[in-house]
C-alpha positions in Angstrom: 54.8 4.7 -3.4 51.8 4.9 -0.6 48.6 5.1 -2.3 46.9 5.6 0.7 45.9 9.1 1.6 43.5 10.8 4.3 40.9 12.7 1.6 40.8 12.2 -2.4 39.1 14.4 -4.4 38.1 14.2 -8.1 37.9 16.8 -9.9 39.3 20.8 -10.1 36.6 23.0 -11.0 34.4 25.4 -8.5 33.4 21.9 -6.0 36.7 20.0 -6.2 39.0 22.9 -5.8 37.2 25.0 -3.5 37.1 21.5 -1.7 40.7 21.6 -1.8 41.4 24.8 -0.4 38.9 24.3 2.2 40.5 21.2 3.6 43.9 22.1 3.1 44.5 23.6 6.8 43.4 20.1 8.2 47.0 19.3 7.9 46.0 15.7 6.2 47.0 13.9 3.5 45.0 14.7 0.3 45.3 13.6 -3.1 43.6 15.6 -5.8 42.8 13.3 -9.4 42.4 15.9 -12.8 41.4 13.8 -15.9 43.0 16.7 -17.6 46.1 18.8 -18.0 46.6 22.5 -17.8 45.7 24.8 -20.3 48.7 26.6 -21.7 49.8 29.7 -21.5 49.3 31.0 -25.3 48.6 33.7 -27.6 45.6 31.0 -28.8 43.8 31.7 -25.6 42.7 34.8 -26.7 41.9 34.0 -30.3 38.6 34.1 -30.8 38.3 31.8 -34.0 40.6 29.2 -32.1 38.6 29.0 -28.9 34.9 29.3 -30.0 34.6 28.2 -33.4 37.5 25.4 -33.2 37.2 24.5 -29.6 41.0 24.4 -29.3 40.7 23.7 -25.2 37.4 21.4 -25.6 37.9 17.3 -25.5 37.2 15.6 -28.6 34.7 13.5 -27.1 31.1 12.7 -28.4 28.1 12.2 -26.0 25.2 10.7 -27.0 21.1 11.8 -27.0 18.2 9.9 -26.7 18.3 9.0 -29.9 21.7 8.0 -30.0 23.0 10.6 -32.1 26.3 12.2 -30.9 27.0 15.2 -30.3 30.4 17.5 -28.9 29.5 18.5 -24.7 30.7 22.2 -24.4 32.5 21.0 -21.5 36.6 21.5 -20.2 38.8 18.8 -19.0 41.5 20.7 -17.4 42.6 21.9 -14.6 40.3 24.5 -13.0 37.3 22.4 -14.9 34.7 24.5 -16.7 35.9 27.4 -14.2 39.2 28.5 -16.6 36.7 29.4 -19.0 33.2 30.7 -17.1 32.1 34.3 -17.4 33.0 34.5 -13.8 29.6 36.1 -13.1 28.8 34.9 -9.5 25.2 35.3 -8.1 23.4 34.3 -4.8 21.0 32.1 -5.3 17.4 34.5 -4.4 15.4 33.1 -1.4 12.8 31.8 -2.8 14.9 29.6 -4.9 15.6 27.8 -1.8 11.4 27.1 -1.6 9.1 25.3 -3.6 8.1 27.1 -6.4 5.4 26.9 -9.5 6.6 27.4 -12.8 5.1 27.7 -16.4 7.0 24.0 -16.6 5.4 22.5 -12.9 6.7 22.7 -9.8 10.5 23.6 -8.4 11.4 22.1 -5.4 12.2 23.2 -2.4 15.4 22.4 -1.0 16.5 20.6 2.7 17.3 24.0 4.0 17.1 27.6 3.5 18.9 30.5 2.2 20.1 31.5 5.6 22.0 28.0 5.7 24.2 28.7 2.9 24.3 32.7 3.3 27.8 32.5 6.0 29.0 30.6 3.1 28.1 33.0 0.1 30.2 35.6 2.3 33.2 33.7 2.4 33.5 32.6 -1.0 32.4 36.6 -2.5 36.2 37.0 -0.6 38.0 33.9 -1.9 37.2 35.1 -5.5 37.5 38.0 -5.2 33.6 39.0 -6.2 33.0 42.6 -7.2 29.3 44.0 -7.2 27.5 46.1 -4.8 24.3 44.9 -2.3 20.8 46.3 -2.2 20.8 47.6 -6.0 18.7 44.6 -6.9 15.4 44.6 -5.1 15.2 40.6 -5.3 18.8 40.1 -3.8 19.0 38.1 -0.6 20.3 40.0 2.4 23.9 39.8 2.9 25.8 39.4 6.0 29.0 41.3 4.7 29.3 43.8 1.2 31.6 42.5 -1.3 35.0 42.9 -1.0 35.2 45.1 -3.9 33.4 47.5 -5.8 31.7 47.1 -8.6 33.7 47.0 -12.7 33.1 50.5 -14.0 30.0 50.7 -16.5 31.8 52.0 -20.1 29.8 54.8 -21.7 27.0 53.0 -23.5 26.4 50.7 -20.3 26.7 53.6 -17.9 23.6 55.5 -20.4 21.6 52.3 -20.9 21.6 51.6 -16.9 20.6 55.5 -16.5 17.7 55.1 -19.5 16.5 51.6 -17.8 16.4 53.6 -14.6 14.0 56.2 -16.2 11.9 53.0 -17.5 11.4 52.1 -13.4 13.7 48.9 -14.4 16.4 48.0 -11.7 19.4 47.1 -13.6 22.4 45.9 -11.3 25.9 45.5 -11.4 26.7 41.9 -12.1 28.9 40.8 -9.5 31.7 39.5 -10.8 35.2 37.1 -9.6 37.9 39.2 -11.0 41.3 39.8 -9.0 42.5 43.2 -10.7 45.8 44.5 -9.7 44.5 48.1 -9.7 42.4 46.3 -7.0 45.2 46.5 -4.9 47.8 49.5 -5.8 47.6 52.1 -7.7 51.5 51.8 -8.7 50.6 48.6 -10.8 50.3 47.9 -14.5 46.2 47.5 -14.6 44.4 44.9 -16.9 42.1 45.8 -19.3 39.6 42.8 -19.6 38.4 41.6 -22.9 38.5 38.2 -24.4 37.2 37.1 -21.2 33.9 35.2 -21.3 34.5 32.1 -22.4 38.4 32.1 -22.7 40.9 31.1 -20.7 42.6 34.3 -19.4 46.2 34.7 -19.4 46.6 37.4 -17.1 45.3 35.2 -15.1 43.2 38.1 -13.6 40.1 35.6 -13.4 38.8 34.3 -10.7 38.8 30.8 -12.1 38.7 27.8 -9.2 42.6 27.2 -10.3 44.1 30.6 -9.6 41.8 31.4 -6.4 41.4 28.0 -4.7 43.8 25.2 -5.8 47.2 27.1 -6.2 47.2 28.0 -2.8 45.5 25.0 -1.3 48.9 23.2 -3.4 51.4 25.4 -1.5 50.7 23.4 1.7 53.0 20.5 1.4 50.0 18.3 2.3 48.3 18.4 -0.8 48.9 16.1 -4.4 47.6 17.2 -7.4 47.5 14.4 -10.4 47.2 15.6 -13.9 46.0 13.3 -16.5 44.4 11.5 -14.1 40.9 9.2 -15.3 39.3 7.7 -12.3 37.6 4.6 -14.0 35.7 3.4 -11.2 35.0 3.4 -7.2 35.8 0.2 -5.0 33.8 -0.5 -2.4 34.2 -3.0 0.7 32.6 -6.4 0.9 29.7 -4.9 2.9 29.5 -2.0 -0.1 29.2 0.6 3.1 32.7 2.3 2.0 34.6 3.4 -1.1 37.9 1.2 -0.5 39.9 1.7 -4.1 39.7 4.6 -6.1 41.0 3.4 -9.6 42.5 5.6 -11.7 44.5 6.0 -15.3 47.1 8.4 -14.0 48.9 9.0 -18.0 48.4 5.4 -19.2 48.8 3.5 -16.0 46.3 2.0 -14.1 46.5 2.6 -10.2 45.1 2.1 -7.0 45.1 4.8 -4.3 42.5 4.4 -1.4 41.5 7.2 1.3 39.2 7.1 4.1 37.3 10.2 2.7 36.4 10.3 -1.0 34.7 13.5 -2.5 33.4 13.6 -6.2 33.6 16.8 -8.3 33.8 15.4 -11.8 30.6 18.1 -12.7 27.1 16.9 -12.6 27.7 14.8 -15.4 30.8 12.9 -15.3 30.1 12.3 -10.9 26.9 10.8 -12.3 28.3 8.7 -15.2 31.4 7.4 -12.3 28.8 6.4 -9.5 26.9 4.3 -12.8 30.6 2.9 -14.1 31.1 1.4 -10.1 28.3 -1.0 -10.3 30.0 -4.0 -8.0 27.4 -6.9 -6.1 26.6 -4.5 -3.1 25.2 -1.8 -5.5 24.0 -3.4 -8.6 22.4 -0.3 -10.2 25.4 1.7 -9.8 27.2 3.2 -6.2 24.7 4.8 -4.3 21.9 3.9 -6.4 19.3 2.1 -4.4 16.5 4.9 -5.2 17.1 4.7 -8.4 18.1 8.4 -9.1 21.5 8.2 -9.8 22.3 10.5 -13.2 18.3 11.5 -13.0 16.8 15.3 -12.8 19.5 16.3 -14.8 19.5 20.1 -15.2 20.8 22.6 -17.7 19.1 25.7 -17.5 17.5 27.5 -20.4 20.4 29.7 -21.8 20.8 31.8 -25.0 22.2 34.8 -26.4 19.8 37.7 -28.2 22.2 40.6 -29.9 20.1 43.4 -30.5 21.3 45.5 -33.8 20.8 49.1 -33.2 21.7 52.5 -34.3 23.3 53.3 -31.1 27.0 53.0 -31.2 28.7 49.8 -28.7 32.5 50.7 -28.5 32.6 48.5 -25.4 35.3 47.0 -24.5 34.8 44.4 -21.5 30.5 44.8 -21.6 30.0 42.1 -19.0 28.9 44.4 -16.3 25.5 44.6 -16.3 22.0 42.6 -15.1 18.2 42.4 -14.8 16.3 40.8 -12.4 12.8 42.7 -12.9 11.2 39.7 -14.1 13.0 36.8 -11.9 9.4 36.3 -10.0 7.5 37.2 -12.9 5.7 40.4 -14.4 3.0 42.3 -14.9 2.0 39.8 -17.8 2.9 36.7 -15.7 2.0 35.0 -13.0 5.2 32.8 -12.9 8.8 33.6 -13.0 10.3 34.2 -15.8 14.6 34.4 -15.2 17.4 37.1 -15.6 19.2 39.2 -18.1 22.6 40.3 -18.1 25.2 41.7 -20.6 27.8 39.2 -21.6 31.4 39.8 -23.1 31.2 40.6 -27.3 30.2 37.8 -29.3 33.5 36.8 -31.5 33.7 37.6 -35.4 32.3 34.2 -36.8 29.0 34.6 -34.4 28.0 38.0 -35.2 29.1 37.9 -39.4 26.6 34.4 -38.8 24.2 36.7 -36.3 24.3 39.7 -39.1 23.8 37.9 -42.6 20.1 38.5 -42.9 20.5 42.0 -41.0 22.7 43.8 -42.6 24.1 41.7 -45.4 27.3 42.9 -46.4 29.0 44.7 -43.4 32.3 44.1 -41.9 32.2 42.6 -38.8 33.9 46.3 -37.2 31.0 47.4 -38.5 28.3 44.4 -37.0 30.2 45.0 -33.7 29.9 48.7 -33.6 26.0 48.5 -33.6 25.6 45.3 -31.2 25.0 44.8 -27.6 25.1 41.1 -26.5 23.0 39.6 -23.5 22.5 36.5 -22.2 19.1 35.1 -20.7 18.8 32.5 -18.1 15.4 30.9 -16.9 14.7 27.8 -14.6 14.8 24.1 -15.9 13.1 21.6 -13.6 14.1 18.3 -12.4 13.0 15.6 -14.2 13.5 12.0 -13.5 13.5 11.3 -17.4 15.9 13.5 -18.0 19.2 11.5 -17.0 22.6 10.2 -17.4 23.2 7.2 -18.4 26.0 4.8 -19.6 26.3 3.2 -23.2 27.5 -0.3 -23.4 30.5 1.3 -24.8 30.6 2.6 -21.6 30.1 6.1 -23.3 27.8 8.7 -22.2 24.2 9.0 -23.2 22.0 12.0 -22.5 18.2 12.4 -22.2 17.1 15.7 -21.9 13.9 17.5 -22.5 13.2 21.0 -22.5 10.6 22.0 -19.4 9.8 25.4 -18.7 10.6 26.9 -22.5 7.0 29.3 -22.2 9.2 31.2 -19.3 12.5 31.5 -21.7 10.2 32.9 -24.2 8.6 35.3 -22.4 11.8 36.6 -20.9 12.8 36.9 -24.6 10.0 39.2 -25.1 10.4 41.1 -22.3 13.8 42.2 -23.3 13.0 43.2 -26.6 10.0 44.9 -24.9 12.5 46.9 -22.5 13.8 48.2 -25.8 10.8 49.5 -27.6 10.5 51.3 -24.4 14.2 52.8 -24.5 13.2 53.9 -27.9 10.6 56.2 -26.3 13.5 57.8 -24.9 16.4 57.7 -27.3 15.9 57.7 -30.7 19.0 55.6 -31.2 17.0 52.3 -29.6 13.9 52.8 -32.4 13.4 49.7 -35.0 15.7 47.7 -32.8 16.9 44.3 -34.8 17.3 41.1 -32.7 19.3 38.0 -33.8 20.3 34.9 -31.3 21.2 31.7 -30.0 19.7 29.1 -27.9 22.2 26.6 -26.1 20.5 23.1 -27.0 21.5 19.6 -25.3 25.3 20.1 -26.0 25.1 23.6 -23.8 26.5 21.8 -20.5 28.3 24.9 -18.9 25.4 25.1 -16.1 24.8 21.2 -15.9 23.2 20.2 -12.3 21.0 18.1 -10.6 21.9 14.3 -11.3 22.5 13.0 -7.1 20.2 15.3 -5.8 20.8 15.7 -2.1 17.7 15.3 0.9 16.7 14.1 3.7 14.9 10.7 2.3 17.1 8.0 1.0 14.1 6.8 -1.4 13.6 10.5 -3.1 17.5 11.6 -3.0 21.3 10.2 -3.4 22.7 12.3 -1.2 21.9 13.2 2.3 22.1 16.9 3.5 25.8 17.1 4.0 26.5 15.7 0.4 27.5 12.2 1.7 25.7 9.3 -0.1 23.2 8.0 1.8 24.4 4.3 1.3 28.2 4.8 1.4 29.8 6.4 4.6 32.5 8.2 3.5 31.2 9.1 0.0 30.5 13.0 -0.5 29.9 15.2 -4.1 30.7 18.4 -4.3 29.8 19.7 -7.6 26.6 21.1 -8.9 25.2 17.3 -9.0 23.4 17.9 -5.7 21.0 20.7 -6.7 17.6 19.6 -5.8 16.6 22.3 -8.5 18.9 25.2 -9.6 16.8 28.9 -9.6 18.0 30.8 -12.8 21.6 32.0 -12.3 24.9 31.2 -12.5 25.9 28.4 -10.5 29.5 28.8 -9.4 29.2 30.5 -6.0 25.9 28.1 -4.8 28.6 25.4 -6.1 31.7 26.6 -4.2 29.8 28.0 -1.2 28.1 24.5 -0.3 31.7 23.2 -1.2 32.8 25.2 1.8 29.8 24.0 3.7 29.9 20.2 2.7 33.9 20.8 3.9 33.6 22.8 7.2 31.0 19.2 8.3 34.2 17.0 6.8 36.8 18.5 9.1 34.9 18.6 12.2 32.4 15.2 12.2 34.1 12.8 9.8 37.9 13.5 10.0 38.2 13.3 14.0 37.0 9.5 13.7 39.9 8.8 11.4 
């Protein structure tokens, strides 16, 4: 068996795959390592008890706080990574997210380049997954060098009215673009899907844009490619002089192996890349690989994310209500100075959230009943990089977490201002009046939109990685998951993760694999 292989990537969500399908028309040799399996095909991936309140396709694994208390990541090994189960909501970054920034919280900041660096990008990877959504609805959307390759979902009939009575407010509402390859897309002789149990499950129509069905599958039908399932890279190798990753060791389904590669990328998520860089401590890099400055699993990120249902009198037959956002108070609002984040629909709570959601309520109802007079959103604002907030390893080896919240006042007012929105739709329709809110906020466990830990720059002594994603201290070293956001604005990640991906790998194939 020859180990040896041109590129290896770890990891199969948004970075690694997209990674993957970018390099794949180099015609080298590349080895893809999955700690995980696929998720199967079953009727469980669509049963809402099984996959929310069980956590059938989440690893039994407990991570650690500050305080040493463990606690279950909402995290997926698989393959496809956290993508088999996103929302599949995929924003540009705004602008200004690329600047320096003040907050409630302190200051954002700004990153080595600008939005029009990343923009060519953004386009490219709208087409790979298949984005649909529509420019120049939303006044704070960056300009776009090419519309998206599809239109937007179809509002149903409560969103289509609620977008129509925000528009009477002066609000902008938007539809949310989203990674969704329909077969009505493409023929109107086909069998169309109806999307449902969709945020947050795995979909079996496979209809999703996930990073599996999109990226990886066809990077894998070009006989260059290896994928490795069940795959647990322990630990990076360097050489004597600690400039180059030499061994990439790996449990490949209970066996301990060696493969090497003269270019390495690391997509394990913002966590995991962190917590390998820590575990390959050797002589050259004492600290952990790459870790001279220090910041190595620091300025971890997780945005501030939650879920407020509001209980009304207006009846929500909606089927698929992800379709929907809000950026009127992304920069702020007539109340504040400082921005606050966005709002957008999200898919139906399942029955054990909203029965939980609607005991104080309206004690006593069915959850038909709870459903019928719900509408679900989720609100994201900015968390800010922190060097105290890190990754670090046990000496169990395990993973331990510090995180506190930054920036909460902007959550909270964002909060507000939704429920404000609705006083003001009551104005208008009688069946928004004495609006009812109940809710969730993700706490240290809510990793879906974790970021920041080898930020990426142009000084070795302030970042890990330089502004191509390599480390600045090994040669042929690059990341290419969320881990490299200097700070991460207040959407969705996925397309800022697979766009640089594409970025990172168009500067692989034409500066670092011609030296090979």
């Amino acid at each position: 068996m020859n180990n040896h292989y041109d590129i290896i990537i770890i990891g199969t969500g948004s970075g690694g795959s997209t990674s993957a399908y970018a390099l794949a028309k180099t015609g080298k040799r590349i080895l893809v390592l999955e700690r995980g399996g696929f998720i199967p095909k079953e009727k469980q991936n669509w049963d809402p008890h099984e996959v929310v309140t069980v956590g059938r396709y989440r690893p039994n694994e407990d991570w650690y706080d500050a305080d040493d208390k463990p606690f279950k990541p909402f995290i997926h090994y698989n393959v496809g990574g956290n993508s088999k189960m996103y929302g599949a909501a995929l924003f540009r970054f705004r602008e200004e997210d690329f600047l320096e920034t003040k907050h409630y919280g302190g200051i954002s900041p700004a990153w080595p380049f600008r939005y029009d660096t990343l923009e060519p990008y953004y386009s490219q990877v709208e087409q790979l997954y298949h984005v649909h959504g529509k420019h120049g609805v939303d006044p704070t959307e960056p300009k776009a060098s090419k519309p998206y390759p599809h239109p937007p979902l179809a509002y149903e009939p409560l969103i289509a009215d609620l977008e129509q009575k925000m528009r009477q407010l002066g609000l902008h509402p938007f539809p949310l673009p989203m990674g969704v390859k329909l077969p009505q897309d493409f023929s109107e002789t086909e069998t169309p899907v109806v999307l449902e149990n969709f945020d947050g499950f795995p979909d079996l129509t496979e209809s999703k844009a996930d990073a599996q069905v999109v990226a990886l599958r066809p990077a894998l039908a070009n006989g260059n490619i290896t994928l490795l399932t069940h795959a647990y890279v322990e630990k990076l190798d360097t050489t004597d002089d600690g400039r180059s990753v030499n061994k990439v060791i790996a449990v490949v389904k209970g066996e301990r192996i060696a493969f090497s590669a003269s270019i390495v990328i690391v997509a394990c998520g913002a966590v995991n890349s962190a917590a390998l860089l820590l575990r390959s401590a050797n002589k050259q890099h004492p600290n952990g690989l790459a870790n001279a400055s220090g910041l190595v699993g620091r300025n971890l990120m997780l945005h501030h994310n939650g879920c407020l249902v509001a209980f009304t009198k207006k009846k929500n037959h909606c089927v698929f209500q992800k379709s929907l956002g809000l950026a009127d108070f992304y920069f702020g609002s007539d109340n504040s100075e400082f921005p606050l984040g966005e709002i957008q629909l999200m898919g139906r709570n399942d029955a054990d959230t909203i029965c939980w959601l609607g005991e104080k309520i309206a004690p006593g109802k069915s959850y038909e009943e709870l459903k019928e007079m719900t509408i679900d959103f989720w609100l994201t604002a900015e968390d800010l990089p922190e060097t105290d907030n890190r990754v670090e390893l046990r000496e169990d080896g395990s993973i331990k977490v510090h995180y506190r919240r930054n920036n909460y006042a902007a959550y909270e007012k964002l909060k507000e201002k939704l429920k404000e929105v609705f006083v003001r739709l009551g104005d208008i329709d009688p069946d928004y009046t004495d609006v009812q809110w109940a809710g969730y906020d993700l706490d240290i466990s809510g990793m879906s939109h974790q970021n920041g830990t080898l930020r990426f720059g142009l000084d070795p002594a302030s970042s890990v990685l330089d502004v191509n994603c390599r480390a600045h201290e090994v040669d042929n070293l690059y990341v290419t998951d969320a881990s490299f956001f200097p700070s991460c604005g207040a959407f969705n990640p996925s397309l800022t993760i697979a766009a640089n991906a594409l970025r990172v790998c168009e500067h692989i194939a034409t500066n670092a694999l011609p030296r090979m």
